[in-house]
C-alpha positions in Angstrom: -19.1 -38.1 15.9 -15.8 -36.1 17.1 -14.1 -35.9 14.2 -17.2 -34.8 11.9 -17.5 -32.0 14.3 -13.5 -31.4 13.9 -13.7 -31.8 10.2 -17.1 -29.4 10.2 -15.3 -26.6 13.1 -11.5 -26.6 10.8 -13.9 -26.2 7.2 -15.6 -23.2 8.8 -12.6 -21.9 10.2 -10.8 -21.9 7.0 -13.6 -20.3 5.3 -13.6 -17.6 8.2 -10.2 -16.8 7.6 -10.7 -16.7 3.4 -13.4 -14.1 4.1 -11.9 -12.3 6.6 -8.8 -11.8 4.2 -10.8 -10.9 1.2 -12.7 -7.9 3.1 -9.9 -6.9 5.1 -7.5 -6.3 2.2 -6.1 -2.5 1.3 -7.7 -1.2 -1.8 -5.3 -1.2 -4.8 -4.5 1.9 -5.9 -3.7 3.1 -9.5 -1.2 6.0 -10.0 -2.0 8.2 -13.0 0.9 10.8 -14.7 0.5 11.6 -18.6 4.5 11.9 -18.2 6.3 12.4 -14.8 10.2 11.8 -14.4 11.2 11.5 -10.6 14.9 12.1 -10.2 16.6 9.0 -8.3 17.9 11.4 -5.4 14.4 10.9 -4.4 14.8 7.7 -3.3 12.7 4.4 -2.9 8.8 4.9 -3.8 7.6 3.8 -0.5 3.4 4.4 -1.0 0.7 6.3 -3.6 -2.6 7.5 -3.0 -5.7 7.2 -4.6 -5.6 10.7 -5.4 -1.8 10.6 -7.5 0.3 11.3 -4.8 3.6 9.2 -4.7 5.6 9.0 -1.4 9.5 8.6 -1.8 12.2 8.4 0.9 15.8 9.2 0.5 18.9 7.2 2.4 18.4 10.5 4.2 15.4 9.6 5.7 13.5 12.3 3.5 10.2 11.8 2.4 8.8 13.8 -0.7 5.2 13.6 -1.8 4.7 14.2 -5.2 1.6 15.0 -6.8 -0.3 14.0 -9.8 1.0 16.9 -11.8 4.5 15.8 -10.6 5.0 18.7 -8.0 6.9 18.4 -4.8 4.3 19.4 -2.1 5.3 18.2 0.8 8.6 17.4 2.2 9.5 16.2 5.5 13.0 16.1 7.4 14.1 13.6 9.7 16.5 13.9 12.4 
């Protein structure tokens, strides 16, 4: 009888986990430019938005958020 119950408790937890992992997941997100060139000094791309935005950061630690229309509009300086 114990190791039905064991087999029965490790099935459900397992199928706990596989649900818990499907709902908990970040959405995927699509970035959409017609034609966008990001110079290099810009860095690593380190996140996008739903919305277009693209996040980069510099060796500098600067981060730049571009938008969809491939305008810088938001920089910020770390010290």
């Amino acid at each position: 009888m114990r190791k039905g119950t064991t087999l029965i408790i490790v099935i459900a937890g397992m199928l706990l986990g596989f649900a818990m992992t499907l709902l908990l997941r970040p959405p995927l997100v699509e970035a959409h430019a017609d034609n966008c060139s990001v110079p290099k000094t810009f860095g690593a791309l380190r996140t996008a938005r739903a919305d277009g935005w693209l996040f980069f950061e510099d060796s500098a630690g600067v981060v730049r958020a571009v938008d969809a229309a491939c305008q810088v509009k938001l920089t910020i300086n770390r010290e």
